[in-house]
DSSP file (Angstrom, degrees, kcal/mol; ACC not computed):
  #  RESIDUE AA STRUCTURE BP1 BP2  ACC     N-H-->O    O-->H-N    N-H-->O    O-->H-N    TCO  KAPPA ALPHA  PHI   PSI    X-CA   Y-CA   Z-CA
    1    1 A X              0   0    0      0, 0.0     3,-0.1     0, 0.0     9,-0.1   0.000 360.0 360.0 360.0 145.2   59.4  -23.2  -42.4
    2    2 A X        +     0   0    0      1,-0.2     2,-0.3     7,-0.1     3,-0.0   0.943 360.0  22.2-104.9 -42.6   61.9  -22.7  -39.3
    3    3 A X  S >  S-     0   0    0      1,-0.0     3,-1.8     0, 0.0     5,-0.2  -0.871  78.5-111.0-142.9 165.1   59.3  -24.0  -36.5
    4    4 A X  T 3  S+     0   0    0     -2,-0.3    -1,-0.0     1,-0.2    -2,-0.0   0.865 102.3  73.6 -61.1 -22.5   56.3  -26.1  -36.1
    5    5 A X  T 3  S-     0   0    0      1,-0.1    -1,-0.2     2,-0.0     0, 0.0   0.807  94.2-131.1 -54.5 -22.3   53.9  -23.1  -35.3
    6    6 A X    X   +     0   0    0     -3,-1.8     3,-1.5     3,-0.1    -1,-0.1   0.295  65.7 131.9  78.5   9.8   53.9  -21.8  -38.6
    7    7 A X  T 3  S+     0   0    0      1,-0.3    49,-0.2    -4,-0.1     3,-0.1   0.898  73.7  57.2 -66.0 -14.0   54.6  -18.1  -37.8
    8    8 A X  T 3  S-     0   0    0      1,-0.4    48,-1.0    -5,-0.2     2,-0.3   0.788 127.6 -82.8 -88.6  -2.4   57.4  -18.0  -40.6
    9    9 A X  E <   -A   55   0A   0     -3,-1.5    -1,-0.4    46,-0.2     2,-0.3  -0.868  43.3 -97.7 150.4-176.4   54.8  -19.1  -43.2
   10   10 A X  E     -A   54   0A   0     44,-2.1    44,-2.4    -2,-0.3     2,-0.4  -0.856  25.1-161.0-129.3 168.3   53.0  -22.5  -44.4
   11   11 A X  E     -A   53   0A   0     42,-0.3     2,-0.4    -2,-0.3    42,-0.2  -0.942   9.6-177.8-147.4 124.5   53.7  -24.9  -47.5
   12   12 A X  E     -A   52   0A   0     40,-1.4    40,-1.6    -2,-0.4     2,-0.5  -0.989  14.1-160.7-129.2 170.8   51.6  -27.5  -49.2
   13   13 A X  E     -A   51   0A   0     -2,-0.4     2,-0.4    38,-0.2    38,-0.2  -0.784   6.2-167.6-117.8 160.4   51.6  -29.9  -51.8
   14   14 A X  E     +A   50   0A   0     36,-2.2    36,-0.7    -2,-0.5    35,-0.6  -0.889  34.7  74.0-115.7 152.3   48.8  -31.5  -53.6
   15   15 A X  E     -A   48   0A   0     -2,-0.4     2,-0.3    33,-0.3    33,-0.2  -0.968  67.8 -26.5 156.3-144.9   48.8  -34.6  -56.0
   16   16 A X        -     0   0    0     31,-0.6     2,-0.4    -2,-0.3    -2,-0.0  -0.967  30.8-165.1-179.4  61.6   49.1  -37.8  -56.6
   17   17 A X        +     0   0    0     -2,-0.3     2,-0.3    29,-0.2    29,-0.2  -0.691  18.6 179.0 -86.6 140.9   51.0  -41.0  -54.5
   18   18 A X  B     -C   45   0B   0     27,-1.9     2,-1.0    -2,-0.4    27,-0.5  -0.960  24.1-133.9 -97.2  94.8   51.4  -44.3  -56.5
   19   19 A X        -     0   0    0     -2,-0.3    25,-0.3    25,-0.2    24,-0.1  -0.432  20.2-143.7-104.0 113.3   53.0  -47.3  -55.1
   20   20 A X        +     0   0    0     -2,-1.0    23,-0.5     1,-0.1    -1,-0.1  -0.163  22.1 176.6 -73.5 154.0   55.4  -48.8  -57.4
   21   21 A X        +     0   0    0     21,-0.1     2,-0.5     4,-0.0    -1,-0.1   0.289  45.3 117.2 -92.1 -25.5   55.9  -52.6  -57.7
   22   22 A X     >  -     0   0    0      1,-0.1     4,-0.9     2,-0.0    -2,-0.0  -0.455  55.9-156.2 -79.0 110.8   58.0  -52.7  -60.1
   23   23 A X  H  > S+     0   0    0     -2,-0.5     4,-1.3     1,-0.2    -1,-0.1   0.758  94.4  50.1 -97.4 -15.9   61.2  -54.2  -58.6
   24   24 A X  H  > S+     0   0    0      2,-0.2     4,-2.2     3,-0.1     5,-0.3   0.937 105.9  58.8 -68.6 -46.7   63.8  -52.5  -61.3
   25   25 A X  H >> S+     0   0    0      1,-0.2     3,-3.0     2,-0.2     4,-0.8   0.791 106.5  54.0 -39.4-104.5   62.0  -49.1  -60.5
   26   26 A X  H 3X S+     0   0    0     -4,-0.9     4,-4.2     1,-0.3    -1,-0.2   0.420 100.4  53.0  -3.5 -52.4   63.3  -50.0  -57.0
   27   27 A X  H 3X S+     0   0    0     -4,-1.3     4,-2.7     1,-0.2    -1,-0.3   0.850 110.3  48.9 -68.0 -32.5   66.7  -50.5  -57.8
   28   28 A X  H <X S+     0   0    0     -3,-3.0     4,-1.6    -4,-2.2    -2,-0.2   0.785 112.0  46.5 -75.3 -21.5   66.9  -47.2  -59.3
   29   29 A X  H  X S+     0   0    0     -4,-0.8     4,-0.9    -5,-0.3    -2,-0.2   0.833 116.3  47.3 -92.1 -46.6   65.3  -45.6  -56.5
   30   30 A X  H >< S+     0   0    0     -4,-4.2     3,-1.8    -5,-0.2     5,-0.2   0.999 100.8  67.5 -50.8 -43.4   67.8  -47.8  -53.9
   31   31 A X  H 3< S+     0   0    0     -4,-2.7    -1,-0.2     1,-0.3    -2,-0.2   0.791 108.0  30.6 -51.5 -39.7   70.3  -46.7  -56.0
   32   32 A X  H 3< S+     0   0    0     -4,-1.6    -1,-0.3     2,-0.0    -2,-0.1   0.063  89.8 112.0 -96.1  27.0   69.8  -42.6  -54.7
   33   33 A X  S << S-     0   0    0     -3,-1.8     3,-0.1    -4,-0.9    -3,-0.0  -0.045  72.0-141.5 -47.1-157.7   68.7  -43.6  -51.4
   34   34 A X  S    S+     0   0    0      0, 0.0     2,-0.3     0, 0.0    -1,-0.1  -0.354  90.8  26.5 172.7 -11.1   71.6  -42.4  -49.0
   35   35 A X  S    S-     0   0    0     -5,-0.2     2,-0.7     2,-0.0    -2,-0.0  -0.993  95.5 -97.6-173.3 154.3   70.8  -45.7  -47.2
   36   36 A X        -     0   0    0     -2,-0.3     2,-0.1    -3,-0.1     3,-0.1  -0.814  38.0-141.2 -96.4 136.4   69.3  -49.2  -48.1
   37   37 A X        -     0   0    0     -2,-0.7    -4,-0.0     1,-0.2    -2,-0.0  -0.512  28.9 -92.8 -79.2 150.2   65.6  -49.5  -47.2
   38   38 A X        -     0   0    0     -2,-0.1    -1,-0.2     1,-0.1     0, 0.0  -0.006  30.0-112.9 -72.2 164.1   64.3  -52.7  -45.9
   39   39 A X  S    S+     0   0    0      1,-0.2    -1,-0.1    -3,-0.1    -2,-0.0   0.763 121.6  60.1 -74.6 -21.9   62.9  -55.2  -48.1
   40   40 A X  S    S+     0   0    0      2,-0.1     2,-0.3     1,-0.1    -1,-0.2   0.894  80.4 112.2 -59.9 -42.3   59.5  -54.2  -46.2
   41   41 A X        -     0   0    0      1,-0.1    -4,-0.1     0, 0.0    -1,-0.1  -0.019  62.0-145.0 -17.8  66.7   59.8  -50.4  -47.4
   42   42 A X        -     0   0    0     -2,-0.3     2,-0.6     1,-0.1    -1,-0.1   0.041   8.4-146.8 -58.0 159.7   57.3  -49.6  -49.5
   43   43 A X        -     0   0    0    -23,-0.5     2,-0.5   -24,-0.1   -23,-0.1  -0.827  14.7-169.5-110.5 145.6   58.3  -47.0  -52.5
   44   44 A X        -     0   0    0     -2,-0.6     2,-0.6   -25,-0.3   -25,-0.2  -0.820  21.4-132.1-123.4 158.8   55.7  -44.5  -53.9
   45   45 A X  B     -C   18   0B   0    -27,-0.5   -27,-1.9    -2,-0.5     2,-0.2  -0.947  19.7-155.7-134.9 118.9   55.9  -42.3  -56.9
   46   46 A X        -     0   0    0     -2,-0.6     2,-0.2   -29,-0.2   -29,-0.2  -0.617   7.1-167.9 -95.4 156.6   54.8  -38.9  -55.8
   47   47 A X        -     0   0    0     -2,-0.2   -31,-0.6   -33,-0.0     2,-0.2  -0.624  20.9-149.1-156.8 101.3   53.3  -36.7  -59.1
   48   48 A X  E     +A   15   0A   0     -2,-0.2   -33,-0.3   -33,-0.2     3,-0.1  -0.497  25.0 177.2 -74.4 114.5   53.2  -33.7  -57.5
   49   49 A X  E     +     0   0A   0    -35,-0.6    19,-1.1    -2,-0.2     2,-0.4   0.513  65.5  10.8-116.8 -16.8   50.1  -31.3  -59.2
   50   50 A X  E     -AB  14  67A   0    -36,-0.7   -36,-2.2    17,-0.2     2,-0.3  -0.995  56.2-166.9-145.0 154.3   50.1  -28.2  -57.1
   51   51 A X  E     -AB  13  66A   0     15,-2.8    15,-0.9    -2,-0.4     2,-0.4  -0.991  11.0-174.8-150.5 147.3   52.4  -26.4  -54.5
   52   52 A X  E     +AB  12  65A   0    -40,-1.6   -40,-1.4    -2,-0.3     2,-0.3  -0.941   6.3 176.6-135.7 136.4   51.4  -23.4  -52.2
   53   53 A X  E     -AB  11  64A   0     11,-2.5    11,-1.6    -2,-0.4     2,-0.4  -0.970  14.9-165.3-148.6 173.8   53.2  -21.6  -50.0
   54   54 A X  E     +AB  10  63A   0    -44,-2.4   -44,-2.1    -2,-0.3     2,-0.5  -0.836   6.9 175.5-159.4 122.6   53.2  -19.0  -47.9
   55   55 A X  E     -A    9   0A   0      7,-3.7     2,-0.5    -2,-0.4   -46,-0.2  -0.855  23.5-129.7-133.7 141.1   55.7  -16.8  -46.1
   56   56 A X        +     0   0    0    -48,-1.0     2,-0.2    -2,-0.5     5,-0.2  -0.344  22.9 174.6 -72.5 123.7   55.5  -13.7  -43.9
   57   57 A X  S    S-     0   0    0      3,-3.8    -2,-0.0    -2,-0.5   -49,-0.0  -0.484  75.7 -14.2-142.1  94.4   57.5  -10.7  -44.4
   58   58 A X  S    S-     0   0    0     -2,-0.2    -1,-0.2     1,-0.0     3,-0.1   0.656 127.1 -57.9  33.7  64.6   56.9   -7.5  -42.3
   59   59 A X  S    S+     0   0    0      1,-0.2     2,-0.3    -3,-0.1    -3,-0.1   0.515 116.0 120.7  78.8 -18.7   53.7   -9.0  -41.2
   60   60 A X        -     0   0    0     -5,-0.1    -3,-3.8     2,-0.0     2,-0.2  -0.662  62.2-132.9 -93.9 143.9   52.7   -9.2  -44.9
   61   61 A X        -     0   0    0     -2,-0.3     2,-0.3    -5,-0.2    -5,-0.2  -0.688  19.8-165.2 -82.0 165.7   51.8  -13.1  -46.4
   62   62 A X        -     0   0    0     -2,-0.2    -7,-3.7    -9,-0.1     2,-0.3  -0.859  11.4-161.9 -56.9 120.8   53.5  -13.4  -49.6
   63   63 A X  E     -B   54   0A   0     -2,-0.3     2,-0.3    -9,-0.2    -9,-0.2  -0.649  12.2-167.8-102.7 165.7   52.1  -16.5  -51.7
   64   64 A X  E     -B   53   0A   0    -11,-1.6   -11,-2.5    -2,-0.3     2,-0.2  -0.904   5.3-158.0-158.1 133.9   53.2  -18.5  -54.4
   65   65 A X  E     -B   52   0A   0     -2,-0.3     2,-0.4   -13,-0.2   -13,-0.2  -0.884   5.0-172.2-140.4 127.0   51.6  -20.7  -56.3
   66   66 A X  E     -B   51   0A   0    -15,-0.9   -15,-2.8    -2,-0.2     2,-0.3  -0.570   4.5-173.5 -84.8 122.5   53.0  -23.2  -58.2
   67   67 A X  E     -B   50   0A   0     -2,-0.4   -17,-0.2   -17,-0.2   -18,-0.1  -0.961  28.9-122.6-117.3 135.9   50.8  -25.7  -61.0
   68   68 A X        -     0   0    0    -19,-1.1     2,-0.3    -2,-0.3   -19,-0.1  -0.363  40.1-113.0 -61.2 149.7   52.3  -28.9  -62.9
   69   69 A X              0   0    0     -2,-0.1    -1,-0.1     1,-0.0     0, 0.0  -0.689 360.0 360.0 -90.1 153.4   51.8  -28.2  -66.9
   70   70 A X              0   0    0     -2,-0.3    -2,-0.0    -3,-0.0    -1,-0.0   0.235 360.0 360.0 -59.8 360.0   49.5  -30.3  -68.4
């Protein structure tokens, strides 16, 4: 979505945050940061169960909706 008003459409996600403890999980997730997160940081493990969106194209909504398999 190109601006905060929503006129080019909307997105959401549904699910499931978890906040890992686990200090090797951590190192793998420092490990793809782009940057090191403070020792404060917490990390979550998102597990993502729906996604919606919706985007306008000649005035018309187009949806998609996306479900995690079971």
């Amino acid at each position: 979505m190109n601006d905060s008003s929503g006129s080019s459409g909307e997105f959401q996600v549904t699910g499931i945050a978890e906040q890992v403890a686990d200090p090797d999980l951590r190192k793998v997730a420092e490990g793809a940061s782009s940057y090191r997160p403070s020792a404060r940081s917490l990390l979550f493990e998102l597990r993502i169960v729906e996604v919606l969106s919706t985007s306008y194209r000649g005035g018309r909504p187009d949806r998609v909706r996306w479900t995690a398999p079971s």
